[in-house]
N, C-alpha and C positions, 0 to 999 in steps of 0.2 A: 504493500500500500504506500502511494506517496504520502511523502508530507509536505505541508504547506505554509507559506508567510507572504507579509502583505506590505510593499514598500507605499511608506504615505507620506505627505509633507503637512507644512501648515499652513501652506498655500501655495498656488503654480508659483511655477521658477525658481523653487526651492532646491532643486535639480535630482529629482527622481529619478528622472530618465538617464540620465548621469550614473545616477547610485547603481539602479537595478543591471544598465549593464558591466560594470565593471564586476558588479556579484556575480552574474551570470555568467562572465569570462573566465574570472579568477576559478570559478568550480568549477566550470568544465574544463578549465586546463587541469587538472586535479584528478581528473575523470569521473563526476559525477555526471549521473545522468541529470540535468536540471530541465526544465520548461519552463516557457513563462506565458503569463497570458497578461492583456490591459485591460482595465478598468475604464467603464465608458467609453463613448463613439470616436475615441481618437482613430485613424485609421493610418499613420505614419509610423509609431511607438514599436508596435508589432513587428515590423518587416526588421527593425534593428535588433530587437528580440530573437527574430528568427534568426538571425546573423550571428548570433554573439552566442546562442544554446544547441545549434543546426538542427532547429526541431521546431515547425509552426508553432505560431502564437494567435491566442486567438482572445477577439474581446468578450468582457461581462460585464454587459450594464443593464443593474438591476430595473430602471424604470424601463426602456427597451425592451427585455426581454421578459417575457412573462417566467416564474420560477422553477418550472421545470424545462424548459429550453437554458438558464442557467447554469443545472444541476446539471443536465446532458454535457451541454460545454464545456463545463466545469474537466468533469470525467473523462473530457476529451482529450484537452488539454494535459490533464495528469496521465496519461497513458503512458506508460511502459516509463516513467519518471520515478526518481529516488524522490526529488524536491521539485514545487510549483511555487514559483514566484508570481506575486502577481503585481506590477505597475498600478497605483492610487492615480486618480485624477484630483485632477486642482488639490485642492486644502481636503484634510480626511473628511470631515462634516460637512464638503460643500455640495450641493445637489438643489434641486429643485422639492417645491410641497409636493407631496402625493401620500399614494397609502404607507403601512408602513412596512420599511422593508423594497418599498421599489419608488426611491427619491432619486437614485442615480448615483449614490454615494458611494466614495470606499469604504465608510464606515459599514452602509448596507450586506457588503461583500465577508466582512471581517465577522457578522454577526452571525450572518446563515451560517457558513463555517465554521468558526469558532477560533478563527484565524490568530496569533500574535501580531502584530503588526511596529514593525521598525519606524521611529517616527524619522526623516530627512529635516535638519534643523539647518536653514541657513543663517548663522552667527557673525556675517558678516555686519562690523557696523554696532554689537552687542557681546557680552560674556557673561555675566552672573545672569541677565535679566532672561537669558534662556529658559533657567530654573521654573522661572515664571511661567514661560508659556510653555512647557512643558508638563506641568502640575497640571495647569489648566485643562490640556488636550487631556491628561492621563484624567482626570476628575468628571469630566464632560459624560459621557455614557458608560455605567461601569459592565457593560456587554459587549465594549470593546476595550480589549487590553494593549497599551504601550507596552511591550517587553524590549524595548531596547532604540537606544535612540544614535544615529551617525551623523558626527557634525558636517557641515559643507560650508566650505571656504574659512576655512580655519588660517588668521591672520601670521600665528608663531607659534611655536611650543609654549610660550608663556598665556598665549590667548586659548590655548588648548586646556591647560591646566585648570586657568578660572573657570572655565565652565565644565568642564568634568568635575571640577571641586565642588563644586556650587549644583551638579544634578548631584553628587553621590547621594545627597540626606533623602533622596526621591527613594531610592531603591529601585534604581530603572538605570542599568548599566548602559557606558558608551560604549559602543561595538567597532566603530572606526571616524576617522576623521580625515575629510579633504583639505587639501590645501587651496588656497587661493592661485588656481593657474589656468589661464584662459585657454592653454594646449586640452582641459580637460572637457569644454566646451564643444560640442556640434554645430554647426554652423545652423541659422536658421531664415525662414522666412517668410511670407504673411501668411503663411497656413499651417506654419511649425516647422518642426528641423525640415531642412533640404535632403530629402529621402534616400533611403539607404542606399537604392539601387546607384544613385547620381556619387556616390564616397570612392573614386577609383582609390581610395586609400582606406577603406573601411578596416580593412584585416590588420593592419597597422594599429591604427588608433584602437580597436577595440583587445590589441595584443596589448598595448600600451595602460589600456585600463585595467585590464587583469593584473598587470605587475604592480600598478598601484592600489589594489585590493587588494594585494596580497602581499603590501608591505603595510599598510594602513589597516585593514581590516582585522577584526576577529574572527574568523572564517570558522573556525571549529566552534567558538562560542554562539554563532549566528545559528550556524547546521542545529546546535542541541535544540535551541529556543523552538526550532519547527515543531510544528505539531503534527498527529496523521489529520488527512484528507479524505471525508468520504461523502461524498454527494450522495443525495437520495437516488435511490435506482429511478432511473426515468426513461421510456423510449424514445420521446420525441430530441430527435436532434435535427429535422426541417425548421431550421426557420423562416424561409420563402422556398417556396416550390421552384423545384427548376424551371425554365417558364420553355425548355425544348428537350428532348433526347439531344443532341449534339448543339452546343452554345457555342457561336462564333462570339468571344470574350476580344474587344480592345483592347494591349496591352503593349504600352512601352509608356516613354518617359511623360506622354500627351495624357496618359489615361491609366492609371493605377492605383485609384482611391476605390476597391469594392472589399468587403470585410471577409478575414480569411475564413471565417463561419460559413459563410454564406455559401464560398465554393465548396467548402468540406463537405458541407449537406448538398448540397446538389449532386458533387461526386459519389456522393455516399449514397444516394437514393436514383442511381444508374444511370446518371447524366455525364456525356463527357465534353470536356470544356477545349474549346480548338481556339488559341491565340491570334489575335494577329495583328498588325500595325501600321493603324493609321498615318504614323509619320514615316514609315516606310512605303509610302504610298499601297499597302496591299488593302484587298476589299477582304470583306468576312468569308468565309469557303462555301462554295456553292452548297454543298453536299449539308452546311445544317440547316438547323430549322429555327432558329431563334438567333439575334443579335443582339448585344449587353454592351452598352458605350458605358463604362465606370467615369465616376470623376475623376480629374487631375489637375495641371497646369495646363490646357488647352491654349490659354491667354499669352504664355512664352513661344507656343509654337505656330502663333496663330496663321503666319505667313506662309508657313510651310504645310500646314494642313491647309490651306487656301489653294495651294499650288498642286496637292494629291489628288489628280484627277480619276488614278483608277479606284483610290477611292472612294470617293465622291460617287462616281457616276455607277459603282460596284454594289455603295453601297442604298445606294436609291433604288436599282434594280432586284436587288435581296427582297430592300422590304416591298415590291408591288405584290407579293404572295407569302410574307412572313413576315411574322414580330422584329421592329427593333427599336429596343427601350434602350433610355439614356437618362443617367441621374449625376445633377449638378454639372462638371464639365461635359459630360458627354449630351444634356438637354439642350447647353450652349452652342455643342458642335451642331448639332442637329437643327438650331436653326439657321435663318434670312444671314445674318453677320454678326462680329464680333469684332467691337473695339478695343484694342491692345490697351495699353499703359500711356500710349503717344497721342492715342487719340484717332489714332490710322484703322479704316474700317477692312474687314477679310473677311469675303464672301466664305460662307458656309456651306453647308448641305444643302440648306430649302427644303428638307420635310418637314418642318415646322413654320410655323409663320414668326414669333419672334425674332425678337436682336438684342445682343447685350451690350454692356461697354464697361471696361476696367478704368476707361479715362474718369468714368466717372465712379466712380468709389462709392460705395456703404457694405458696413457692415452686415452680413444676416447671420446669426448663430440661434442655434435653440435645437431643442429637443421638437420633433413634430409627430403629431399621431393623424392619417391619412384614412378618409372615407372611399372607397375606390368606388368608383360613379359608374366605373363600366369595365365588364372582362380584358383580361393583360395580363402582360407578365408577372405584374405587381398581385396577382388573385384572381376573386368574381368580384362581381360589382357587390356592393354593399358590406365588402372585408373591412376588416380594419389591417390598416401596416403603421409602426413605430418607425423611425427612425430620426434622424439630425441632417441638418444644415449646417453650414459655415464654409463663407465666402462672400468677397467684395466687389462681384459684380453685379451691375444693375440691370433693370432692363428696363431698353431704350424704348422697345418696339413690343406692343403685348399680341401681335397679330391677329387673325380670325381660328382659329384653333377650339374647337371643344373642351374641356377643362377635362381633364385626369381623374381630380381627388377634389373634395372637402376638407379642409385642413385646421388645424389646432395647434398651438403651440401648448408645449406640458402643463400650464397654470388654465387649461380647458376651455380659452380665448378665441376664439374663432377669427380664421387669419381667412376666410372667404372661399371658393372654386381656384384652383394652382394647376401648374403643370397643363400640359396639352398633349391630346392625340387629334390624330389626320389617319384614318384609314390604319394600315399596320403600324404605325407609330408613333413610340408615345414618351413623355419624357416630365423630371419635376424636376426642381431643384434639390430635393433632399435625397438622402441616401439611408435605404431600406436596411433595418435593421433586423426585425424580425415580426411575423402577424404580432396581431392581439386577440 
């Protein structure tokens, strides 16, 4: 049976992501079987995880996922593993109202489990007053336990000492401490780290974080704190239905935001997934029956998908007698144009009637829960689907399109009719996580 632990902060940019992989490195250089999976709809975190453990990572976000597609995940994830790390999102308590147990929180994750959870304390800036928020996180719900807490961006050994002196009176030992060194750093950008695939030096840097986990860390002390892992037995491991027996998947640098769940269960439930890439100008293969544009950076390539005519014209030809859906980047690809950063407009596909623009900027983030209006890939009509949003572009152009879904953001606000279908295809902005 695995065992399991729960890396958390006490707010983003505390450097979890930092932490969890240099743990994940240092023990599989060790030769521990490890796994990890992320907490909430991050969809970049994962592919580093997978990097750093050579073993998929998959996410658990309690308000997305209903709790036995969790449990299944869960048990996914820890297959054939000694240890399951799991990546916290934002601060341990942060999430959104709902019931209880599915807010979206790491705390949520730690509970159903029974998890210990490592807090990541950035001290930069601070030393004794740690103690404080410290106390606080450990006081805050006694159904989740601090066992052990790693400082990040630790100024000197003397800045180390005060605040290990100052937790000891907690009875919550320090397990390792980072230094202040921006080489420990991933590079990032408006949609979070610059993705694992784009690191032609990832092997390096994540070689490099093991060695300093394994000079900084308690690594034996961290292994005891695990606890066993054992999800409720559950079947259900479909979170969306494959939407074909053979799925022409977009995928390279344009297009690679779909959650690794998602193909698990579709591979799992006899669907096989055929690659192929848009910036490589190729179209989806004749031979399937469905097409899936995932999100990405579309917006950096847009010239160049502008300029893929056999894509373009391959892929318009697909869908005149089959499904092809597209979420977030891929809805964008999908329509009239798309305005870059500069302001410079690149014709798109045209099986949608919108147009976006990055020139012009806003934020959209949230959790979204999705009425489907009508059969697709995404269900039947009158399903519900969970999933998130996030990204800065707008739309310029709302064209004549039929709407998709009914939409909701998590606080149960009605965000209007979203997204559009045209005949075989269809597209939203958010990115499916699992029914409801």
């Amino acid at each position: 049976m695995a065992r399991g632990l729960i890396i958390a902060a006490t707010r983003s940019g505390s450097g979890k992501t930092t932490v969890t992989l240099a743990l994940l490195a240092a023990l599989a250089r060790r030769g521990v079987k490890v796994r990890a999976a992320k907490a909430g709809p991050d969809y970049i975190d994962p592919a580093f995880h997978a990097a750093a453990s050579a073993a998929p990572s998959f996410n658990l976000d309690s308000w997305a996922m209903p709790p036995p597609l969790i449990d299944a995940v869960t048990a996914r994830a820890a297959a054939n593993a000694e240890l399951l790390v799991i990546e916290g999102v934002m601060g341990l308590f942060d999430g959104v109202a709902g019931a209880p147990g599915r807010c979206g929180t790491t705390a949520d994750l730690a509970r159903r489990f029974g998890l210990p959870v490592l807090l990541v304390l950035d001290v930069h800036g601070q030393s004794q007053s740690a103690a404080a928020v410290v106390r606080g996180f450990a006081a805050h719900d006694p159904a989740v336990r601090i066992a052990g807490v790693i400082l990040n961006r630790v100024g000197s050994e003397r800045h180390r000492a005060l605040v290990t002196d100052a937790l000891a009176a907690l009875d919550i030992p320090v397990l390792g401490a980072l230094p202040r060194d921006q080489q420990l750093a991933l590079p990032e950008r408006h949609l979070g780290l610059v993705q694992a695939a784009e690191h032609a030096d990832l092997a390096a840097r994540l070689d490099h974080l093991a060695g300093v986990a394994s000079s900084n860390f308690d690594l034996d002390r961290t292994l005891a704190l695990a606890t066993p892992l054992a999800p409720a037995t559950s079947t259900r491991i479909v979170a969306i239905d494959p939407p074909g027996q053979r799925i022409a998947l977009a995928s390279d640098q344009a297009f690679s935001f779909i959650y690794p769940h998602v193909l698990d269960a579709w591979r799992r439930a006899g669907a096989e997934i055929i690659p192929f890439s848009p910036l490589a100008d190729e179209a989806p293969e004749a031979t399937c029956d469905a097409c899936w544009l995932p999100g990405g950076y579309p917006e950096l390539f847009a010239g160049a998908l502008a300029a893929a005519d056999r894509f373009r014209t391959g892929l318009a030809r697909f869908a005149e007698t089959r499904p092809a859906h597209g979420e977030c980047g891929g809805y964008m690809v999908l329509g009239e144009g798309l305005e870059d950063s500069s302001g410079q407009r690149h014709a798109m596909t045209g099986l949608l009637g919108h147009a976006t623009s990055f020139a012009r900027r806003k934020l959209h983030l949230g959790y979204r829960e999705a009425r489907l209006l009508v059969d697709g890939p995404l269900g039947k009509s009158g399903g519900i689907v969970r999933g998130h949003e996030f990204h800065y572009a707008s739309l310029i152009e709302t064209g004549n399109d039929a709407p998709l879904v009914d939409l909701k953001d998590a606080a149960d606000n009605s965000l209007g009719r979203a997204g559009g279908r045209r005949h075989n295809v269809s597209g939203t902005f958010f990115h499916a996580i699992a029914w409801n």
